[in-house]
C-alpha positions, -999 to +999 in steps of 0.1 A: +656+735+157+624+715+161+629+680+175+617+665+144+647+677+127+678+669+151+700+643+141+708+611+154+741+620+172+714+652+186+688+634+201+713+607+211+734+626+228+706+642+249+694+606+260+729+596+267+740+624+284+730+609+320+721+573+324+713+546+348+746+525+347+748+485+368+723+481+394+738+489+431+713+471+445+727+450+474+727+408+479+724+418+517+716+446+541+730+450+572+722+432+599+707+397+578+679+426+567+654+416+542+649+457+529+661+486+535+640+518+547+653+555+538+630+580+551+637+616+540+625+653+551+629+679+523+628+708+549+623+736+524+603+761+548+599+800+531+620+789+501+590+779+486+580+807+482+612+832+479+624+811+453+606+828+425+607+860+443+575+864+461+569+880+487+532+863+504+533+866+537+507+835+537+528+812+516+559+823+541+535+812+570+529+776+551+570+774+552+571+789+587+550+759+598+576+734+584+599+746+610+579+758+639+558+726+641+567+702+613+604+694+618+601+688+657+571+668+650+591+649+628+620+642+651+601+635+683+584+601+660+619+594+647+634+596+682+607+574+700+612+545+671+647+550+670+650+557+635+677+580+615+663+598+585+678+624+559+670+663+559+675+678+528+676+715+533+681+745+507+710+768+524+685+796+527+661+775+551+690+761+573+704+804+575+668+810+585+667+781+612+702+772+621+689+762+659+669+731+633+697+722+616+718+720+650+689+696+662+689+671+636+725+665+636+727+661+676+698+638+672+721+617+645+701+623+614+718+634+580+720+667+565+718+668+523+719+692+499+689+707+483+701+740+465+706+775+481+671+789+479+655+760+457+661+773+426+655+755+395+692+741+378+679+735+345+675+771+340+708+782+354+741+790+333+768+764+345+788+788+365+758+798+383+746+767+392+782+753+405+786+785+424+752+781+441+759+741+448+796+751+462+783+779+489+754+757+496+781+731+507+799+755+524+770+771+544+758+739+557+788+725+571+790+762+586+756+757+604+754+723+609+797+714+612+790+686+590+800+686+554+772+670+532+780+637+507+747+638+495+722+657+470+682+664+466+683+686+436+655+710+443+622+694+427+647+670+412+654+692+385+690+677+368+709+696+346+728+684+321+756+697+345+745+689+379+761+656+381+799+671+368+793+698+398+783+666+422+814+647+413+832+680+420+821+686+451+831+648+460+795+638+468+788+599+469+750+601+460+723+619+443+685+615+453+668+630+425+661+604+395+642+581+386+654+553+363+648+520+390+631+513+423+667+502+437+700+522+438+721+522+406+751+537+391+749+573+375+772+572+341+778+601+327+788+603+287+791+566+287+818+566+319+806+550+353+812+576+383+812+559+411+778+580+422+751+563+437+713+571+429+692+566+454+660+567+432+630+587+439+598+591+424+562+612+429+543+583+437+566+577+470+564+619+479+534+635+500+537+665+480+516+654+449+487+643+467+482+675+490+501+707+477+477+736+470+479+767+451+452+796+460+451+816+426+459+779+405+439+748+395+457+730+421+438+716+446+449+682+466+422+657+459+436+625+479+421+619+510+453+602+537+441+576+546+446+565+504+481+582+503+489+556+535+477+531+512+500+542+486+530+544+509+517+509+523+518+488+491+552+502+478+569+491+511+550+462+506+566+452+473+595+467+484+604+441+515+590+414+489+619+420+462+645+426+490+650+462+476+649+497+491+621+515+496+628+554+498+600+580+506+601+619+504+582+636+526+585+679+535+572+693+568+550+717+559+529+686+541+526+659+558+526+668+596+493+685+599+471+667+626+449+647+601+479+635+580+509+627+605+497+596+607+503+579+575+542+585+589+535+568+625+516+540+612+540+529+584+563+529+605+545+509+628+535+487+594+573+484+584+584+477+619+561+448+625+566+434+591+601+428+606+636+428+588+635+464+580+670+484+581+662+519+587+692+542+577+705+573+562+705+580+527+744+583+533+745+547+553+724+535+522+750+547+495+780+541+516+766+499+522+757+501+483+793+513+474+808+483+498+793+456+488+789+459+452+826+469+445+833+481+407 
């Protein structure tokens, strides 16, 4: 039926289905911190391209980077500045590179869902999609012998299921919405959960400005040194309201020699603005959950 012809208990229901519930954001952070810093790494490698069943050996190469150059670019910054980040890793990438996955939890970083091979849930049956979300679970705390609390939802597509499959796996956050610059409460059908949502949004991910498609109209157009600039003022605003500022970044984007470093000098930006608590997305939703008690 056209949308122009649902009723009001239709297109109600549609809106209501998945809401932002009361704020979650904190009156402290740890440590007397004026804002907190979650920097995430959506490590989705080949999956890019084997998600849709292709088979380009070029566009396996792009992922292949991610791994072979991106992620332990990644972790020698974070381990110089002695900052912990989250991964968030589809379960086909982390089977293709389990030696990664070993790495980032030795060198104290979180490990999140991200689907098994970045599908799309919106398009899945309900069955399919918990099935997929389950093994994902299982096969990461097989590789990485840490069970995840924590989802990306591959190109933050929700379904009207995904969060019932998240409460049934016993996660404590989602990263994949957008309703508020600060963490909130995901209510589902007009009932709080108890789920944290540690917004996100395209303006704070690398992707948009640089992604390319060879045979598409899609051809990155910002130069880095404006994405910084991006990056820059949302912290910026950020540390001035107290709040969080989260940023999504993958490591077949933003590592290449002429881009890495927007990462080293934002950090270098957020460390000399001072009061900065860099954490996990899990030590975010976990401080969240503590001090704003239902």
């Amino acid at each position: 039926m056209e949308p122009w012809r649902w009723t009001d208990e239709e297109w109600r229901g549609r809106v209501e289905a998945i809401r932002a519930g009361r704020s979650l954001k904190p009156p402290h952070w740890p440590g007397g911190a004026r804002c907190a810093v979650a920097l995430s790494f959506d490590s989705d490698h080949e999956t890019n391209e084997l998600r849709d069943g292709g088979q380009s050996i070029g566009r396996m190469s792009w992922g292949q980077y991610g791994t072979r150059v991106g992620v332990p670019r990644i972790l020698d910054i974070l381990k110089r500045n002695d900052i912990r980040a989250s991964f968030f890793v589809p379960a086909v990438s982390a089977s293709l590179h389990p030696e990664e996955q070993l790495r980032v939890i030795a060198e104290g970083h979180e490990i999140g869902l991200h689907g098994w091979i970045h599908e799309l849930n919106s398009v899945l049956p309900e069955d399919v999609e918990r099935d997929l979300h389950f093994r994902s679970a299982d096969r990461i705390e097989a590789i990485s012998g840490v069970r995840p609390v924590g989802m990306r939802t591959p190109s933050w597509d929700f379904s009207p299921a995904t969060l019932k499959i998240q409460r049934e796996l016993g996660l404590i956050y989602d990263s994949s919405l957008m309703a508020d610059d600060d963490p909130y409460e995901l209510v589902e059908n007009g009932e709080p959960t108890g789920v944290v949502e540690l917004p996100v949004e395209w303006i704070r991910d690398d992707a948009p400005y640089f992604n390319m498609q060879r045979f598409q109209a899609l051809r990155p157009y910002t130069p880095p040194t404006a994405v910084f600039d991006i990056f820059r003022r949302e912290f910026d605003r950020a540390w001035r309201d107290g709040g969080l500022f989260l940023l999504t970044m993958h490591p077949h984007v933003i590592t290449y020699r002429s881009r890495i470093f927007i990462l080293e000098d934002l950090i270098a930006h957020m460390k000399a603005a001072g009061g900065v608590w860099f954490a996990r997305h899990d030590e975010v939703a976990r401080h969240c959950l503590a001090v704003c008690p239902a």
